[in-house]
N, C-alpha and C positions, 0 to 999 in steps of 0.2 A: 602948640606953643613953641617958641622959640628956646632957642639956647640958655639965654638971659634971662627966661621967667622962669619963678619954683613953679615946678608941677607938683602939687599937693589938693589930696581931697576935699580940703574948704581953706578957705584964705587963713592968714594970720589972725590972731586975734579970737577965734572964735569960740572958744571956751565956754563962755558965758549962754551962747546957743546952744551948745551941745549940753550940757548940763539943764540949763530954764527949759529948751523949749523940745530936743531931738526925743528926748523922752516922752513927752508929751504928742505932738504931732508926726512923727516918726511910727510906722507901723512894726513889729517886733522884724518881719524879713527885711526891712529897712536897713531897722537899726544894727542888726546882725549884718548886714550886708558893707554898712559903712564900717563897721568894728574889723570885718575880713580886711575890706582896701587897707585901713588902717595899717593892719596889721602887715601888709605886704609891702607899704610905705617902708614902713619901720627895717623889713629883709631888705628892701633896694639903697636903707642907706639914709634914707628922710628922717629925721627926730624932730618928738613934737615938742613944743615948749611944756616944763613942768605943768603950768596950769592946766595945757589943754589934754595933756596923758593923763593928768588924775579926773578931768571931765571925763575923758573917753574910758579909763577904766572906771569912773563911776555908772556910765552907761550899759557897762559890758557884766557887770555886776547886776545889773536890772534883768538881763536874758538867761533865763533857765536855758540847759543847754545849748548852749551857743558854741559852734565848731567852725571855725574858720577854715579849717581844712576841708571842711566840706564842700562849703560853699567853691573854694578854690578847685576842688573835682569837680563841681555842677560846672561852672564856670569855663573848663576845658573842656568837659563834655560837650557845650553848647558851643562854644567854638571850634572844634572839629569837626562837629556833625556837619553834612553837608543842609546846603538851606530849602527849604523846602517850605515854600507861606501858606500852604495850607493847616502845617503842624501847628498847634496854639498847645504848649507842655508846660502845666503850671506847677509850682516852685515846688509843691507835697507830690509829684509824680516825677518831678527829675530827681530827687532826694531818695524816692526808691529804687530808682536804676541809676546810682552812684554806688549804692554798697556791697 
């Protein structure tokens, strides 16, 4: 993206999706995983319009256990590790060698 455009997780406006529909078609490591960016949005500075914060904390309300910091650990982990395409490490085995 350029200078001039907001970089944000989902366009403007979109409240009404994350409430109707992220819930619904949004798998739990999804929707935990959009609530982390969110959330890291929010440290760099991005604010989201009243509507679409009380979407998104309505969403974040739906996840039992939901740690943004973690994911934010998994998330460094995997970009440091060096790349190797044979490795396939899914989401329940990187979560145990994070803590």
């Amino acid at each position: 993206m350029t200078d001039d455009e907001q970089d944000t997780v989902f366009n403007p406006g979109q409240a009404e999706w994350v409430e109707k529909k992220a819930a619904r078609d949004l798998d739990k490591d999804q929707r935990a995983l959009l609530l982390a960016v969110v959330q890291l949005e929010a440290e760099t500075g991005h604010e989201l319009p009243p509507d679409e914060r009380s979407a998104i904390e309505s969403l974040a309300g739906q996840l039992d256990g939901f740690d943004a910091q973690e994911i934010k650990r998994a998330i460094a982990k995997m970009v440091n590790q060096p790349a190797d395409p044979k490795r396939k490490t899914s989401w329940s085995e990187l979560k145990k060698n994070i803590r």
